[in-house]
C-alpha positions in Angstrom: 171.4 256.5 46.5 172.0 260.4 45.9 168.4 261.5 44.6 170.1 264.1 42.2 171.6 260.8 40.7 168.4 259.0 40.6 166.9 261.5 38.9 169.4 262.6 36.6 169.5 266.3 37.5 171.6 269.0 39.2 171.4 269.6 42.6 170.2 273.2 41.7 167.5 272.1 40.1 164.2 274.2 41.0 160.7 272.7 41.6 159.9 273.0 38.4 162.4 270.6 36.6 161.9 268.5 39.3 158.0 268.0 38.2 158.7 267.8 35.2 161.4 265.1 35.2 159.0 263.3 37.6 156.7 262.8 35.7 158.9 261.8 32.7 160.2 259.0 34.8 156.9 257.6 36.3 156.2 256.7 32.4 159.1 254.9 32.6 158.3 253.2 36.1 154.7 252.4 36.7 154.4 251.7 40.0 152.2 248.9 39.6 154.7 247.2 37.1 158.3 248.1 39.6 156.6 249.1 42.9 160.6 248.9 44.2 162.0 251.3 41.5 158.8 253.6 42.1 159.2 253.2 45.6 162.9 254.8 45.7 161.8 256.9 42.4 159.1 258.2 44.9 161.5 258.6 47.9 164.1 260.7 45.6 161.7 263.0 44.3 160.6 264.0 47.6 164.1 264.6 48.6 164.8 267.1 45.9 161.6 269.1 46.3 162.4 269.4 50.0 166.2 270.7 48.9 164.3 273.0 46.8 161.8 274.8 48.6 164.9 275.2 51.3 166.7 276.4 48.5 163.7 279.1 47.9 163.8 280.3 51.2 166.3 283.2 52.7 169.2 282.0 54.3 168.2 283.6 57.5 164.7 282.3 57.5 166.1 278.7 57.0 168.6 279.0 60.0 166.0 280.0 62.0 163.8 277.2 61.6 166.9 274.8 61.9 166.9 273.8 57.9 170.0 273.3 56.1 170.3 275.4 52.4 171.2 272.0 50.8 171.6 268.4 52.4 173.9 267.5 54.7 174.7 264.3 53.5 173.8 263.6 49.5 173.7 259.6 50.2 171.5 260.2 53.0 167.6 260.5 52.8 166.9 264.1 53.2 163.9 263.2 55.1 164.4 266.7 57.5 165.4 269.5 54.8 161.9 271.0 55.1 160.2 271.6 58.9 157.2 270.9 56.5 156.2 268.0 54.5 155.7 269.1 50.9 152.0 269.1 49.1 152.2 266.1 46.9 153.2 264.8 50.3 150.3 266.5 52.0 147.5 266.0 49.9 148.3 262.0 49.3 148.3 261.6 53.2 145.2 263.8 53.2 143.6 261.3 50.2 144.5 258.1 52.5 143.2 259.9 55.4 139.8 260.7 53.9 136.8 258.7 53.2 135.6 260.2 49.9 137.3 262.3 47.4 134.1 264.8 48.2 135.6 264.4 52.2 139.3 265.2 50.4 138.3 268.5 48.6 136.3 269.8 51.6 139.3 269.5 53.8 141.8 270.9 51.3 139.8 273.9 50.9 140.1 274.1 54.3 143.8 273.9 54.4 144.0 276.1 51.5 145.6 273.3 49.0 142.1 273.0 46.4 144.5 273.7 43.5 147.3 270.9 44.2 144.2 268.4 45.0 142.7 269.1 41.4 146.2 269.4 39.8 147.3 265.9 41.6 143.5 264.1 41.1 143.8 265.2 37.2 147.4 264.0 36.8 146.1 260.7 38.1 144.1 260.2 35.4 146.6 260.4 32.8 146.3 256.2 32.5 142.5 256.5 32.1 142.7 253.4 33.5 139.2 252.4 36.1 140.5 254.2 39.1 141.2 257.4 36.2 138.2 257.1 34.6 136.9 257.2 38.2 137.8 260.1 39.3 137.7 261.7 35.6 134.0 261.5 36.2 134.0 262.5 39.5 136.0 266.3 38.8 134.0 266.3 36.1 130.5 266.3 38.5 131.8 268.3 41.0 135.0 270.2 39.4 133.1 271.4 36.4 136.8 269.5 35.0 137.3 269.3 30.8 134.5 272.3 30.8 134.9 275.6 29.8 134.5 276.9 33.5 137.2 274.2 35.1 139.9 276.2 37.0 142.7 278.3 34.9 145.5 276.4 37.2 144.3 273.1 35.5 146.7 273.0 32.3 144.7 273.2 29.3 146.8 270.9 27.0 146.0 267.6 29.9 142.8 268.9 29.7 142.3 268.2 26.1 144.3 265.4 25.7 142.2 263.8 28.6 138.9 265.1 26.5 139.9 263.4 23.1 140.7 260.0 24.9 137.4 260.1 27.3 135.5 260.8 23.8 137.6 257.6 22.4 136.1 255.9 25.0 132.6 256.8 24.5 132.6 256.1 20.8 133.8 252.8 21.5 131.1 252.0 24.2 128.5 253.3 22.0 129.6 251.4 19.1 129.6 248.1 21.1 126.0 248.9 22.5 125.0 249.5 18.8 126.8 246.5 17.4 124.5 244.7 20.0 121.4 245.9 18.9 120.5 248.3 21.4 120.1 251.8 19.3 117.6 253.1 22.1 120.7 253.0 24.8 122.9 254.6 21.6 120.3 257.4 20.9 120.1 257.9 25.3 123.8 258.1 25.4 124.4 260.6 22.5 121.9 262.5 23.3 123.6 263.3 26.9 126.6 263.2 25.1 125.8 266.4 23.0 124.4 268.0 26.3 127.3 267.5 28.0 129.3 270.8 29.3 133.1 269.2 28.0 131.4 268.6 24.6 129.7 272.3 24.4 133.5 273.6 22.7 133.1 274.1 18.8 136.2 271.5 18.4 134.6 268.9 20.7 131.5 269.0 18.7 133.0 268.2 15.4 135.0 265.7 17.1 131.7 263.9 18.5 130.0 264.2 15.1 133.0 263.2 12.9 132.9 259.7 16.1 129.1 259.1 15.3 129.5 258.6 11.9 132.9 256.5 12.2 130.5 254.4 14.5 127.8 254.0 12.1 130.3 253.4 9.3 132.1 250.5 11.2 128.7 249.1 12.8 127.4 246.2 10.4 123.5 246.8 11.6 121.0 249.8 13.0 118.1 251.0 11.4 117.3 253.4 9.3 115.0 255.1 12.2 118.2 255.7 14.6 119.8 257.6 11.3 116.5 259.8 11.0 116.9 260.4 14.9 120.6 261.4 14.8 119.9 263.5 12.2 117.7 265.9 14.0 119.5 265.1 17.2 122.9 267.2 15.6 120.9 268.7 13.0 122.0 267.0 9.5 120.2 268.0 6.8 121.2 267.0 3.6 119.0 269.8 1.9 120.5 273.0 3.6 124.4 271.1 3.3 125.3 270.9 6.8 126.7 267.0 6.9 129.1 265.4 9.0 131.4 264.4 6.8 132.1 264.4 2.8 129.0 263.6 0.4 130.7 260.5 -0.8 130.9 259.0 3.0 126.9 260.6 3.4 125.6 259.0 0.7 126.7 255.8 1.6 125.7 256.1 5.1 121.6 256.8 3.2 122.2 253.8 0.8 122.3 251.7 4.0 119.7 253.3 5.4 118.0 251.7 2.6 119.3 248.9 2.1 118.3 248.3 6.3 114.8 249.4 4.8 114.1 247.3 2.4 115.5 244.5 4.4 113.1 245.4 7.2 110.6 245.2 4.3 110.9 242.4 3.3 111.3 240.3 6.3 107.3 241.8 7.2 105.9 240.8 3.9 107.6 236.9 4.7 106.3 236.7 7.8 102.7 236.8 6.5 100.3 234.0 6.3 99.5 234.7 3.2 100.3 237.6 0.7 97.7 240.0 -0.9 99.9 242.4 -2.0 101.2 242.8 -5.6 105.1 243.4 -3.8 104.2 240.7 -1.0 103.5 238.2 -3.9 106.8 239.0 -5.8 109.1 238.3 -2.2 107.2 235.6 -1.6 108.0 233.5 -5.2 112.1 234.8 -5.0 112.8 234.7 -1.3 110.1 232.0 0.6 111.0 228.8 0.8 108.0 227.0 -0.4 106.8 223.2 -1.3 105.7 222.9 -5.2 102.7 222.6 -4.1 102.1 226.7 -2.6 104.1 227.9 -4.7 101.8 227.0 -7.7 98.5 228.1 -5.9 100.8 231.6 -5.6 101.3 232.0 -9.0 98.1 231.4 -10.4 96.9 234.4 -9.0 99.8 236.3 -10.4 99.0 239.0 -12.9 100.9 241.5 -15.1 101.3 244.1 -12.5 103.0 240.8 -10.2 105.3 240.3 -13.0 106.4 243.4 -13.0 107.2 243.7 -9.4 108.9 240.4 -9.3 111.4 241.8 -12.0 111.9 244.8 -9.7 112.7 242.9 -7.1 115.4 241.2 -8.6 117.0 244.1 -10.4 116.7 245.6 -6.5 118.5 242.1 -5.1 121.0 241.4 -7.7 122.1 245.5 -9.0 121.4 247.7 -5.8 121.6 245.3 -2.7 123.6 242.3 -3.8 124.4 241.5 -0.4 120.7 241.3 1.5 119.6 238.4 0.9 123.0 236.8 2.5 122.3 239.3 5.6 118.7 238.1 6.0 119.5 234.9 5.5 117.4 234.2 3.0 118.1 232.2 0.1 117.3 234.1 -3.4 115.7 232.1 -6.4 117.4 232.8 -9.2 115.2 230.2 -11.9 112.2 232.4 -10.6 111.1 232.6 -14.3 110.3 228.8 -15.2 106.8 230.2 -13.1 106.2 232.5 -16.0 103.3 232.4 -17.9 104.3 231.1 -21.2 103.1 231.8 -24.9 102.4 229.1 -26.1 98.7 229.3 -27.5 99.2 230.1 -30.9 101.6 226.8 -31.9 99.5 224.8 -29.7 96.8 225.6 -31.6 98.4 225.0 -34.7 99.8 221.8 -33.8 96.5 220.6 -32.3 95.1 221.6 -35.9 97.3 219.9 -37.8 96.5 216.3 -36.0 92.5 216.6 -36.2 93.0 217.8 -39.7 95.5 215.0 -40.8 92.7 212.4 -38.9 89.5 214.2 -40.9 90.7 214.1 -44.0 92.2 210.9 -44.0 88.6 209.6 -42.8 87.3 211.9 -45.8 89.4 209.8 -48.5 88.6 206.4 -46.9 84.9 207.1 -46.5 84.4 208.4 -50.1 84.4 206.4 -53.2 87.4 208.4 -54.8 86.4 208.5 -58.4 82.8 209.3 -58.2 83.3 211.9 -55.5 86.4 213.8 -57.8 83.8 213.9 -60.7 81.2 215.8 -58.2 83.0 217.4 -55.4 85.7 218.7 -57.2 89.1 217.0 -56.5 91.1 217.1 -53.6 90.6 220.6 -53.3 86.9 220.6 -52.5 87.3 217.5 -49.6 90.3 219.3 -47.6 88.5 222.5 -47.6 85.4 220.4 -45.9 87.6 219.2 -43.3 89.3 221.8 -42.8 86.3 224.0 -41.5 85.7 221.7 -39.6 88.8 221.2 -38.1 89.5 224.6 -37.3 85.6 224.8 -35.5 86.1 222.2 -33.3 89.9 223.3 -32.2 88.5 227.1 -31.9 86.0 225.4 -29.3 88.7 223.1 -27.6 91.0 225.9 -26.8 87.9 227.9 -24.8 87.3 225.0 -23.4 90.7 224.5 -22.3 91.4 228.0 -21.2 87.8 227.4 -18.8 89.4 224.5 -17.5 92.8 225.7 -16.6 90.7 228.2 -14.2 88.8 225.9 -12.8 91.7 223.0 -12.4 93.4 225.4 -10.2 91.1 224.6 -7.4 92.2 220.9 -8.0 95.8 222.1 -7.3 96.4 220.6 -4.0 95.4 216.9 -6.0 97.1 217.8 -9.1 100.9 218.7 -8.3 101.4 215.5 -6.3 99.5 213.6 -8.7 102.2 214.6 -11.2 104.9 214.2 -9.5 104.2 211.2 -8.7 103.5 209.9 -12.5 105.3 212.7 -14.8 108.8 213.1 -15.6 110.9 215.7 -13.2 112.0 217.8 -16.2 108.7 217.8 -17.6 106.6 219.0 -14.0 109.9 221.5 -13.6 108.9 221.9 -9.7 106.0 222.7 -10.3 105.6 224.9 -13.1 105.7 222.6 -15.9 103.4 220.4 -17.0 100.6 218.8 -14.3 98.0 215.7 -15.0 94.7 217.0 -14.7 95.3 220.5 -15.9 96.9 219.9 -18.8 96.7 216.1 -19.0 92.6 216.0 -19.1 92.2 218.2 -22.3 95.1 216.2 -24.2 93.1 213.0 -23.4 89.7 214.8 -24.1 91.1 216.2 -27.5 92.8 212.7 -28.4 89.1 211.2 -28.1 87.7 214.1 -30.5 90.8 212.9 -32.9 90.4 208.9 -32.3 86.8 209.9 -33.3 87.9 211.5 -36.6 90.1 208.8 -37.5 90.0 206.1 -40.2 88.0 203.2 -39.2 90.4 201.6 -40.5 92.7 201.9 -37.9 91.7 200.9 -34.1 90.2 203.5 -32.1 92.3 202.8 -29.2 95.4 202.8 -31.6 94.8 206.2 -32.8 93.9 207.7 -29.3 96.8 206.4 -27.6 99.3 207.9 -30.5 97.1 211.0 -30.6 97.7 211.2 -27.2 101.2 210.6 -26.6 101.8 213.0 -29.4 100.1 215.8 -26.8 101.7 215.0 -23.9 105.0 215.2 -25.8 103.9 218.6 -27.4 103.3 219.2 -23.3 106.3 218.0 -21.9 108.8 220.0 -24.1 106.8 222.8 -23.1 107.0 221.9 -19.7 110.6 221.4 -19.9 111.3 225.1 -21.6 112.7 222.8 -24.1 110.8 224.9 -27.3 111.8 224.7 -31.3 110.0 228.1 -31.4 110.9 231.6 -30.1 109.4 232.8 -26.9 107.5 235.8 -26.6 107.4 238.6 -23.4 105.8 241.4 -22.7 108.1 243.9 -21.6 107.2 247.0 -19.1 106.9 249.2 -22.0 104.4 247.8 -23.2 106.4 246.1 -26.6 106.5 242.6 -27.7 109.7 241.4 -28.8 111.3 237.9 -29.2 113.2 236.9 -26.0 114.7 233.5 -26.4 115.9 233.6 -23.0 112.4 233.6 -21.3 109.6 230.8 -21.3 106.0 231.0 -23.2 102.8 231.1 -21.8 102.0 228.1 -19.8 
């Protein structure tokens, strides 16, 4: 086929269009997808640069040497219109013919061809495919290539096109490495990165930095450590302005900084045996899986200050970081509060009053002959104010009691929770941090046998024990089942008491 027709010029086309339509068609006909098109493509293209360089030359000086000034046949290969091969020619036969591209480049600098061995090398690695990126690398060891200081016959605008894809590249290795965990190899690599001659160019730089933080914006996990190292690696500094990017996309990037922190945080205070820490305590009771059984031996060395950091905690989990605990896998408890300590001394106290009053003065009435003791005592007024001295003596003295005893029952807690579960009411124990047997169950009993003692003899001991009793344990199981008539009461971090109907009383 005529090789003007192939390529779809003139037949007095110069070198230069035939280049340049050359490499228009090769993006058209890849010779690994049409090696038979590229091959004849191929064949046609040295045809016409053989017309052309004859076409350069004087008449005279082509006679001489025995060259026709155009081909003799167009349908014929013009394998003979040049007594010389031409250099794409040359230097691929000098390629095959060499072991090493460092082997290729010495002997072209021997032949004096250098500049069409760099000019055909870099158009090779227009694909960027392995055998580009190969010897992308290798011009840029030995070639000084996508530098400053590469050679001025090496067009600039291939140069930079090859730059911004090789940097591409780079960014999309790193972000893999980092996406695998492996921010020491990330930090390595950007570090040679900025070093690099191709990325010492203003341009390049922003184009590196602008890539880092794409990377870290895209990557789900890295530490807040590899942000502190990148930042003095490329000299961020929030303080003296000079950020990557816009404050919006900066700010975010130090929000997950600490969000990463306080992840990191709290997966060190989990892994303890045993917290001593206010903020150790507070991720243990929202974030540990734990049996009843630890969890109330945790709280009962809970104080204000533990509280408190529990509640910062969760404003931490559910307002600023929503998302950690999913990340972590942890599991969040939201009913944390039911652990609480719970107000409820004061109408304990009165209720306890009320039932050893009620059982005194009955006693009183029974006991006393009514008509003789009205004439002496009084009335009715005189023989309740007896009892009820009495009554409020003896329940002043049961609740130290049962305060002492709560401290010294948790010892017993180990016994105690599986005791109750195994003989109270779920809703009542409330996992744990309800009601339990022989905390709160002794002192109902003991205080029921102070009341059955009261009582009207009238009435069975046993009977008025046993009713006394139940009546406590009910009084204890609403409690325990944050099922209260009366408003709850909670000390807020400033220090105020207010009525909060939405938290439990003192337990």
């Amino acid at each position: 086929m005529n090789p003007w027709t192939l390529l779809g010029l003139d037949a007095d086309a110069d070198t230069r269009s035939i280049k340049r339509r050359y490499a228009q068609l090769l993006k058209q006909h890849r010779p690994d997808e049409d090696p038979e098109v590229f091959q004849r493509l191929r064949e046609a293209y040295e045809q016409a640069l053989a017309h052309a360089a004859a076409q350069d030359q004087p008449w005279g000086d082509a006679a001489e040497q025995g060259q026709a000034p155009f081909p003799v046949a167009q349908d014929e290969p013009v394998v003979a219109a040049a007594a010389e091969q031409p250099a794409h020619a040359r230097i691929e036969q000098l390629l095959q013919a060499s072991e090493s591209l460092e082997a290729a480049l010495q002997q072209a600098r021997e032949l004096g061809l250098e500049a069409d061995l760099q000019r055909h090398l870099l158009a090779r690695c227009a694909s960027l495919d392995e055998e580009g990126l190969r010897i992308l690398r290798w011009g840029m060891q030995h070639l000084q290539w996508l530098s400053p200081w590469q050679a001025d016959y090496l067009p600039r605008s291939q140069s930079e096109a090859l730059a911004a894809r090789l940097l591409a590249l780079e960014l999309e290795t790193l972000q893999e490495r980092l996406q695998a965990g492996e921010e020491r190899v990330v930090f390595d690599a950007a570090t040679r990165l900025l070093a690099s001659d191709w990325l010492q160019s203003f341009d390049r730089r922003l184009q590196l930095q602008d890539g880092m933080v794409w990377m870290l914006e895209v990557t789900e996990e890295w530490s807040g450590g590899l942000f502190d190292r990148l930042c003095r690696l490329f000299g961020w500094n929030e303080d003296t302005g000079e950020l990557p990017c816009s404050v919006e996309r900066w700010n975010w990037l130090c929000w997950r900084c600490e969000r990463h922190a306080a992840g990191q945080r709290l997966l060190q205070q989990l892994k303890l045996d045993w917290p001593l820490r206010t903020e150790e305590r507070a991720a243990w009771l929202l974030l540990k899986p734990m049996s009843e059984r630890d969890a109330r031996q945790l709280v009962d060395r809970f104080d204000a200050e533990d509280w408190q950091a529990c509640d910062a905690l969760e404003h931490m989990l559910t307002e600023r970081y929503p998302e950690l605990p999913e990340q972590l896998g942890l599991q969040f408890d939201e009913d944390w509060r039911r652990w609480q300590p719970r107000q409820w001394t004061v109408p304990a106290t009165v209720y306890a009053w009320l039932l050893l009053f009620t059982a005194m003065f009955a006693t009183s009435l029974q006991e006393a002959k009514l008509s003789v003791y009205l004439e002496r005592s009084g009335g009715y007024l005189g023989l309740g104010f007896k009892d009820l001295l009495i009554s409020v003596g003896i329940v002043a003295w049961m609740v130290i009691v049962s305060r002492g005893w709560s401290r010294l029952a948790r010892y017993l807690t180990r016994l105690d929770v599986p005791l109750s579960r195994l003989l109270l009411p779920a809703t009542w124990r409330d996992a744990g941090a309800g009601m339990l047997v022989l905390r709160h169950g002794l002192p109902a009993a003991l205080f029921a046998l102070i009341v059955a003692g009261f009582a009207p003899s009238l009435i069975s001991d046993w009977v008025v024990f046993g009713a006394a009793l139940a009546l406590e344990v009910l009084f204890l199981g609403l409690v325990g089942s944050r099922r209260m008539p009366w408003p709850r009461w909670s000390l807020w971090r400033t220090g105020a008491f207010k009525v909060d109907y939405s938290k439990k009383a003192e337990w």
